[in-house]
C-alpha positions in Angstrom: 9.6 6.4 20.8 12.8 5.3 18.7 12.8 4.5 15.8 14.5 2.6 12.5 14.7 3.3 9.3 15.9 0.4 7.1 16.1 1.1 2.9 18.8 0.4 0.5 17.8 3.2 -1.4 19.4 6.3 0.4 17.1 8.8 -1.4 14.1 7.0 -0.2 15.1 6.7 3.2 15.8 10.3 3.4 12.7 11.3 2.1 10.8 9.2 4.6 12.9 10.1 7.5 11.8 13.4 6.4 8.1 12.8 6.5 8.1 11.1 10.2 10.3 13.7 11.1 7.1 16.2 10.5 5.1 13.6 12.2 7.1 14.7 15.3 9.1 11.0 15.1 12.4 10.9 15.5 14.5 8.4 13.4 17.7 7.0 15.3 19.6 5.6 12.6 19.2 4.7 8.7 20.4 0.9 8.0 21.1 0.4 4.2 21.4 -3.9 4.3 20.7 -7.2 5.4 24.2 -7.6 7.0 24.7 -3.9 8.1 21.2 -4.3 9.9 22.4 -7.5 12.1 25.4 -6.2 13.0 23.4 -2.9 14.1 21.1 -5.5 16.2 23.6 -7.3 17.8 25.2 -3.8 19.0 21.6 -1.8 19.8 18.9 -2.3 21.8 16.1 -2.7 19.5 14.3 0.4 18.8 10.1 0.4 19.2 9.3 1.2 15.4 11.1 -0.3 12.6 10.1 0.7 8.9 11.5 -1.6 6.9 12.5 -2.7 2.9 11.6 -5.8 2.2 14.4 -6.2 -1.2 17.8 -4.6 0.3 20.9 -4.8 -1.9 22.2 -8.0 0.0 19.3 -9.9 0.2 15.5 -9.6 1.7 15.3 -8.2 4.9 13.0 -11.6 6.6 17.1 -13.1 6.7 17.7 -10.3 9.2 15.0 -12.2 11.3 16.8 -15.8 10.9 19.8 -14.3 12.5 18.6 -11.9 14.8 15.4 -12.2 17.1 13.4 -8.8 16.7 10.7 -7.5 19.3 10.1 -4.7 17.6 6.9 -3.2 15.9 7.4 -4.0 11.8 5.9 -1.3 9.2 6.6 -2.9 5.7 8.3 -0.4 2.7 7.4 -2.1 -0.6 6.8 -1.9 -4.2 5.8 -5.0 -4.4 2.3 -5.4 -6.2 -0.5 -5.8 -3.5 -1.6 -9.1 -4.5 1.7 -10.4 -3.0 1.2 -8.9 -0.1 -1.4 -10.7 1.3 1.3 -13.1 3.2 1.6 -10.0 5.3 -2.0 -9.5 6.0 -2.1 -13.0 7.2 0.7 -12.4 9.8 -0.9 -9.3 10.8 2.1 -7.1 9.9 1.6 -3.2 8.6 2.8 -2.4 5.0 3.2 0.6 3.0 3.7 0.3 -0.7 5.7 2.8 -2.8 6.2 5.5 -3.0 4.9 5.8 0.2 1.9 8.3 0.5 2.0 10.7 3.6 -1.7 10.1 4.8 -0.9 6.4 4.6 1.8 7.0 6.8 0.0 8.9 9.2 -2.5 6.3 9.2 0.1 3.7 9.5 1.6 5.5 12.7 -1.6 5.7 14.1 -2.4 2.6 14.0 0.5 1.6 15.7 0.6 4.3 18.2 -3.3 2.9 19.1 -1.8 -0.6 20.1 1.2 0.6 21.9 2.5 -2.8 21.9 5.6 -2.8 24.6 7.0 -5.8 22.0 5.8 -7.6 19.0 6.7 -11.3 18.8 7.6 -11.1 14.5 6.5 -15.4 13.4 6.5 -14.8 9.9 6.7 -17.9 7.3 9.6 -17.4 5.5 9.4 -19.5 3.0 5.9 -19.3 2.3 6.6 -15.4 1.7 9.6 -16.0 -0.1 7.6 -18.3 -2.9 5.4 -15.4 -3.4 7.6 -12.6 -3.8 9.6 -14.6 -6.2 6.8 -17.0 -7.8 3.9 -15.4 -7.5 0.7 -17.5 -7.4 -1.8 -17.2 -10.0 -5.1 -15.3 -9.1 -8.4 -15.2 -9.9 -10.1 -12.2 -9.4 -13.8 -10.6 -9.0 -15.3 -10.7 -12.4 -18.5 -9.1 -10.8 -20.1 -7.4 -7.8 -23.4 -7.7 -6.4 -25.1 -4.7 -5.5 -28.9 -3.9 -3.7 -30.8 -1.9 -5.8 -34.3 -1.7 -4.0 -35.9 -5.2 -3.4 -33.9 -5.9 -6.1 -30.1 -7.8 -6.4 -28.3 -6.3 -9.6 -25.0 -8.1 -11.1 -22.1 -6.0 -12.1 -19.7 -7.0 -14.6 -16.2 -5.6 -13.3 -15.3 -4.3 -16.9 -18.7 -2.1 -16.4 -17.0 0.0 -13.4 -15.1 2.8 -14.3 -14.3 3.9 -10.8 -14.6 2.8 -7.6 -14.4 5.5 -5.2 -14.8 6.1 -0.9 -17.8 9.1 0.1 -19.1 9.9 3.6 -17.8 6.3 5.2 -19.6 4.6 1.9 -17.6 2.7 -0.8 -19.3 3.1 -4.7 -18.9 1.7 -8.0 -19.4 3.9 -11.1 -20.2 2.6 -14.0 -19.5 3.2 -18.0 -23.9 4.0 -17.7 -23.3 6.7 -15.1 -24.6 5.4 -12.7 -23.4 5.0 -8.9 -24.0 1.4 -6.8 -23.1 1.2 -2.9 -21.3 -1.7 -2.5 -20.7 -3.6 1.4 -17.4 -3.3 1.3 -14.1 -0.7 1.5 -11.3 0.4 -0.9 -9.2 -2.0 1.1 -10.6 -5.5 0.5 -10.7 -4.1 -3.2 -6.8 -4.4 -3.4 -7.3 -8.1 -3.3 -10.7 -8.8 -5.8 -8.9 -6.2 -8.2 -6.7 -7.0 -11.3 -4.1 -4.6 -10.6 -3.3 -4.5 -14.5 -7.1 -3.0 -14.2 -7.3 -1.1 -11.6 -5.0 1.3 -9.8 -5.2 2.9 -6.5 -4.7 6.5 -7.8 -5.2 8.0 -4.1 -6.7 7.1 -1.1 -10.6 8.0 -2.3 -10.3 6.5 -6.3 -9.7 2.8 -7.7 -9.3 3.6 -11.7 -10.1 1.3 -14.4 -7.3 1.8 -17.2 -10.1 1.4 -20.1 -12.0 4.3 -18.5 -9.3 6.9 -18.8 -10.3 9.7 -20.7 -7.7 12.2 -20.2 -4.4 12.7 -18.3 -4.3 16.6 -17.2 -0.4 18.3 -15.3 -2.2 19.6 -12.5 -0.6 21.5 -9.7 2.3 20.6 -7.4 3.5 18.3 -9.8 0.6 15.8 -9.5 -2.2 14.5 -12.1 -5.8 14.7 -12.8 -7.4 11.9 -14.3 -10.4 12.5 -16.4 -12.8 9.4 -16.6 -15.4 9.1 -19.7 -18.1 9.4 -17.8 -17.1 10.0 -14.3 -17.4 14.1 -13.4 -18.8 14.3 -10.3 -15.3 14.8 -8.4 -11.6 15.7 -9.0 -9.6 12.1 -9.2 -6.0 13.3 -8.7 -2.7 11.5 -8.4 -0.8 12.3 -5.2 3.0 13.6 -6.0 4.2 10.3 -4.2 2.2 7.8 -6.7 2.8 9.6 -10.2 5.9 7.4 -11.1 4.0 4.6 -9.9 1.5 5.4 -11.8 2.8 6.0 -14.9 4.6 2.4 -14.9 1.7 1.3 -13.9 0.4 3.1 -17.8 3.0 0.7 -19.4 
């Protein structure tokens, strides 16, 4: 399988060549712009896999795609806030936010290794994505959840949740009481009901609510623990990859 790594930013697309590379990938060549990358196209045959920056230092990538008809599989690098992402979703293309975590990665490869596509016809809206990477839209977001509590149907204000968190296949809200709600949903259709001034994805198990944080603990290989006011029944730690993130994310 060939494939493409395309990232302005040389330290980031060594680091992720060197996480597919212990995935067993093999990378065939780092592009670093919008007009480096066509004239790479117009020379190559396209590769199978491309992972691919959406803000390079000429330009966003999409104008690669008004110049140069791609077939190949798209996988999204961005640090984009998730609520501006959803354009993707709605084109069915693959996205990894920064910094990229490796289980997402390996979950991202996965999933593309599953559908084994032979080529990928890439229809995006251009325009409609640009508006919203550069004007975002306003959004409203869940101000409560519904949950099943016996015969019973119990509101939850969203400010009430400390945590939201994933456990054996089930997503849960915890809230400032202590207590724990099974909700019918997943951790993923959270990133789009979530304020993500709020809430932040701290790993792939934990949604944290800022207001919530008790305590910020140095924990080993130079990740965090996150210590809620009322949340103890698990570890909530911050993976390596998202501790700048989060910590922005602070201010």
């Amino acid at each position: 399988m060939k494939v493409l790594i395309i990232e302005d930013e040389k330290p980031s697309a060594r680091r992720l060549n060197r996480m597919l590379e212990a995935e067993g990938l093999q990378v065939e060549t780092m592009l670093h712009s919008v007009a480096e990358s066509i004239a790479w196209f117009q020379a190559n045959e396209h590769p199978d896999l491309i992972f691919l920056d959406i803000q390079l230092s000429d330009g966003l990538s999409f104008e690669i795609f008004e110049t140069i008809d791609i077939t190949s599989a798209i996988i999204f690098t961005t640090a984009y806030d998730e609520y501006a992402l959803q354009a993707f979703k709605l084109n069915s293309i693959d996205y990894l936010l920064k910094p990229i975590d490796e289980d997402e990665l390996v979950t991202a490869v996965e999933k593309y290794k599953s559908r084994a596509p032979k080529t990928q016809n890439v229809q995006l809206n251009f325009d409609d994505i640009k508006k919203l990477l550069v004007n975002p839209i306003e959004r409203t977001y869940k101000k409560r959840y519904t949950v099943k509590v016996g015969q019973h149907l119990k509101m939850i204000p969203v400010d009430e949740i400390e945590c939201f968190y994933s456990e054996n296949k089930g997503t849960y809200a915890h809230t400032v009481e202590g207590r724990n709600y099974l909700l019918e949903t997943s951790l993923e259709h959270l990133e789009d009901e979530l304020s993500p001034e709020i809430f932040y994805r701290v790993s792939r198990k934990f949604y944290i609510n800022i207001n919530a944080i008790k305590d910020i603990v140095s924990y080993t290989n130079s990740r965090l623990q996150i210590k809620l006011h009322n949340f103890n029944e698990q570890d909530i730690i911050v993976s390596r990859e998202r501790v700048k993130d989060f910590k922005n994310w602070l201010n």
